[in-house]
C-alpha positions as CSV (number, residue, x, y, z in Angstrom):
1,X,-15.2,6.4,-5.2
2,X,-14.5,3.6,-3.1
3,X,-12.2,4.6,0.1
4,X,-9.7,2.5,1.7
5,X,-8.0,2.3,5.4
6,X,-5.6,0.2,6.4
7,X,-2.7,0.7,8.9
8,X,-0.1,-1.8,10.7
9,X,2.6,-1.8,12.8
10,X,6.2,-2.1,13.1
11,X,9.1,-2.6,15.8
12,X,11.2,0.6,14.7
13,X,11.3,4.0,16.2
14,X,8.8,6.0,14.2
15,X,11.8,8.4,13.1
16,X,13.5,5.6,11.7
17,X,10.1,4.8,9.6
18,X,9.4,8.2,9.0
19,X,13.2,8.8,8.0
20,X,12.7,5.8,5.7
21,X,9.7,7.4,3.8
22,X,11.3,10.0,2.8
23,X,13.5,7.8,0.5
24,X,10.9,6.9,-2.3
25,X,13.1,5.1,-4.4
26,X,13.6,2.7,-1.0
27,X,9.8,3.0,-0.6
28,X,9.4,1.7,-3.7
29,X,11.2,-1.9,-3.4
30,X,8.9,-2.1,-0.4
31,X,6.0,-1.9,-2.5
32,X,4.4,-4.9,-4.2
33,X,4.3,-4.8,-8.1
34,X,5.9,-1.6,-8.5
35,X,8.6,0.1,-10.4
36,X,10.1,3.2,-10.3
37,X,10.8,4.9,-13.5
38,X,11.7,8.0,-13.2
39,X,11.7,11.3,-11.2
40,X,10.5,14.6,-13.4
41,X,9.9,17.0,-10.3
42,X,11.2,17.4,-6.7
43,X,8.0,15.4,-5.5
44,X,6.8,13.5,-8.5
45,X,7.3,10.6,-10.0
46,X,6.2,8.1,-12.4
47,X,5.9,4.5,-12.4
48,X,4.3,1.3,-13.1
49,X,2.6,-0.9,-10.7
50,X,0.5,-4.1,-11.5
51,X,-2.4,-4.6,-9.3
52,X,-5.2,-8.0,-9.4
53,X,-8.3,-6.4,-8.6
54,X,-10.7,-10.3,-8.2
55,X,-10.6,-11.7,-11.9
56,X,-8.6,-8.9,-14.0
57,X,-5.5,-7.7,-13.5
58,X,-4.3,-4.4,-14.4
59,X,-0.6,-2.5,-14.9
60,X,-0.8,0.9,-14.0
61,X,1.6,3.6,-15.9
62,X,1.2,6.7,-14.4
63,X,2.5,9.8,-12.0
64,X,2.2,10.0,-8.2
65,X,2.9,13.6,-6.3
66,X,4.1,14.3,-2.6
67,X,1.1,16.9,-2.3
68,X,1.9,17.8,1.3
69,X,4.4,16.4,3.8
70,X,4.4,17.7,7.9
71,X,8.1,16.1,8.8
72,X,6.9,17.4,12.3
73,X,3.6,15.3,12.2
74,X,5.1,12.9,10.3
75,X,2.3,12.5,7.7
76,X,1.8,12.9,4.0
77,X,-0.7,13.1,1.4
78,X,0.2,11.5,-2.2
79,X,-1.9,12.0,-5.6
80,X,-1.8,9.7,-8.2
81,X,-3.0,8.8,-11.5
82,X,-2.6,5.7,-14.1
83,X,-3.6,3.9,-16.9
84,X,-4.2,0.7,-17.9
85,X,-3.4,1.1,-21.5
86,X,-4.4,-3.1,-22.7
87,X,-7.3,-2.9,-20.1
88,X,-8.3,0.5,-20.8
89,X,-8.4,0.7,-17.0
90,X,-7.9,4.5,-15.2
91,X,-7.1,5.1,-11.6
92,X,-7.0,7.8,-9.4
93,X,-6.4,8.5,-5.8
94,X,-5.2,10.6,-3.1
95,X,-4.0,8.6,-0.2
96,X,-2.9,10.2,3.5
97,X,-0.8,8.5,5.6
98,X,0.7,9.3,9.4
99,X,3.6,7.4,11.1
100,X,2.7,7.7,14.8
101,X,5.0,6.1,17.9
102,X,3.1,3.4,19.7
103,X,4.4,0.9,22.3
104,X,8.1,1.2,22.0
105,X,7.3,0.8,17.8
106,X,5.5,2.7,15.3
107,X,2.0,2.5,13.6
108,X,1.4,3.6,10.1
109,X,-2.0,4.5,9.2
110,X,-3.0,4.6,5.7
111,X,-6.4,6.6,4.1
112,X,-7.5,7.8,1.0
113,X,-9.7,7.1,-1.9
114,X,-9.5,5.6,-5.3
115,X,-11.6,6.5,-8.3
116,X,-11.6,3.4,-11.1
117,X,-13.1,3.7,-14.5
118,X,-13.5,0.6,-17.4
119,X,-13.6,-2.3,-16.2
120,X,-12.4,-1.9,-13.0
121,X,-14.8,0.6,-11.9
122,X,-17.6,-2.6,-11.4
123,X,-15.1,-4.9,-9.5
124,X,-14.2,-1.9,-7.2
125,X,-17.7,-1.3,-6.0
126,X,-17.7,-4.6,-4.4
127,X,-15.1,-3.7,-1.8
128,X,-12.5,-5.5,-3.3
129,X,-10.4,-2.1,-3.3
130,X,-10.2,-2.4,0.4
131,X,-9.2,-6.4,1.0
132,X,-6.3,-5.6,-2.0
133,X,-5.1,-2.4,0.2
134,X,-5.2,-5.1,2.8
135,X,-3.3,-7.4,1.3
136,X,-0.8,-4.3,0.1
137,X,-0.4,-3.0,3.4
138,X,0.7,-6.3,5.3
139,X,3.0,-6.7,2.2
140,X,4.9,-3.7,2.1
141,X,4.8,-4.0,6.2
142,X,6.7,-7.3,6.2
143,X,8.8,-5.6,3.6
144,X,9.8,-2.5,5.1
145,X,10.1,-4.9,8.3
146,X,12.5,-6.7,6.8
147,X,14.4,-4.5,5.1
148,X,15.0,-2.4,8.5
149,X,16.2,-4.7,10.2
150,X,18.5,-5.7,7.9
151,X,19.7,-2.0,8.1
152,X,20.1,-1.8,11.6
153,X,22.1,-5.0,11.9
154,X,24.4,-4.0,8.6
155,X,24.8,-0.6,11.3
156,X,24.7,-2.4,14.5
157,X,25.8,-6.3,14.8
158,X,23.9,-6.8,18.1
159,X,21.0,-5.8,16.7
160,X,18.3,-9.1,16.2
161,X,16.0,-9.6,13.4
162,X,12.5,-10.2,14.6
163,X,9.8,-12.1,13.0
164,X,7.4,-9.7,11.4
165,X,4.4,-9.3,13.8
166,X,2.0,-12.2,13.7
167,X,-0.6,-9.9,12.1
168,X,1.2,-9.3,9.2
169,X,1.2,-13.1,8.3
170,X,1.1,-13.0,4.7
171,X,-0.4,-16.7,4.1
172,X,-3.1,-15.8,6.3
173,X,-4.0,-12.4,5.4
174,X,-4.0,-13.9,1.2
175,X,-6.7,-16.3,3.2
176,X,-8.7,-13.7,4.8
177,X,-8.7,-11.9,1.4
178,X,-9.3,-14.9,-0.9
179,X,-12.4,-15.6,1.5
180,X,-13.1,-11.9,1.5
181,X,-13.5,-11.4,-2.1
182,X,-15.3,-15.0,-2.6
183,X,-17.9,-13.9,0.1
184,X,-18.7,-10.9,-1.9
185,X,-18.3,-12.6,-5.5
186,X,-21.7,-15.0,-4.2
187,X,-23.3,-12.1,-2.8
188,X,-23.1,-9.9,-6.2
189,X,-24.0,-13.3,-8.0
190,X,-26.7,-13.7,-5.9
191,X,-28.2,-10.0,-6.1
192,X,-27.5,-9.2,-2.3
193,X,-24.7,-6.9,-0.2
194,X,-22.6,-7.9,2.0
């Protein structure tokens, strides 16, 4: 069961991003190849997300449960589960996460751990699970950048957009991945780790 990490940071108060999570159908156009489809309890939910995972490429239809949430600690552990139903592809995870204050701004800080089966389950042993939560991260970062500081100048108009933080670059961070996943593509092909 592979287990990611990723975490990134953001010029907002952390009640703002905290505030902000709490709105999942907000969350959700923050998030990369996902679609909300409908809510059937208080914390659950179901969707669809579409995730490329090296070579194959998978669309998710599943649930995802707010398991436990400390609004005083500001953190929150999720379950989910999907199914690829043309790949034959399953996923499950449980994934933390904390929104902390740091420097004026916030960092979020992501953990958890995914379990694939079908195809899936032998790209994901590679460590390609953890460049795509990468990649995911500085997405939905740059998103949820964007879309509060849109919010705060729609409620204050001498509020200034900044630039998304220089390590959230997304032509980079697609580089650093691309690489990434090539790296360890040779090294499987060749029979060695990396």
């Amino acid at each position: 069961m592979p287990d990611i990490e990723a975490s990134f940071s953001i010029d907002q108060p952390a009640s703002r991003v905290w505030d902000f999570f709490q709105d999942v159908p907000e969350v959700v156009t923050c998030m990369p190849g996902t679609e909300l489809l409908a809510q059937p309890g208080e914390a659950t939910y179901t969707g669809k997300i579409t995730v490329k995972l090296g070579p194959v490429t998978a669309a998710f239809e599943g649930e995802a449960t707010i398991v436990e949430a400390d609004h005083d600690g500001r953190s929150a552990r999720i379950e989910a589960s999907g199914i690829d139903r043309r790949g034959g592809n399953r996923a499950k995870a449980s994934v933390a996460y904390e929104v902390r204050e740091q420097d004026g701004g916030t960092q979020v800080r992501l953990h958890g751990s995914i379990k694939l089966s079908g195809a899936l389950a032998q790209i994901g042993r590679s460590g390609i699970v953890q460049d795509v939560a990468n990649h995911l991260a500085a997405q939905f970062a740059a998103r949820l950048h964007e879309k509060l500081a849109r919010d705060g100048d729609e409620a204050d108009a001498s509020t200034s957009v900044h630039d998304p933080p220089q390590a959230i670059a997304g032509s980079q961070l697609t580089r650093i991945v691309v690489v990434a996943w090539f790296r360890r593509l040779v090294a499987a092909l060749l029979g060695r780790t990396t």
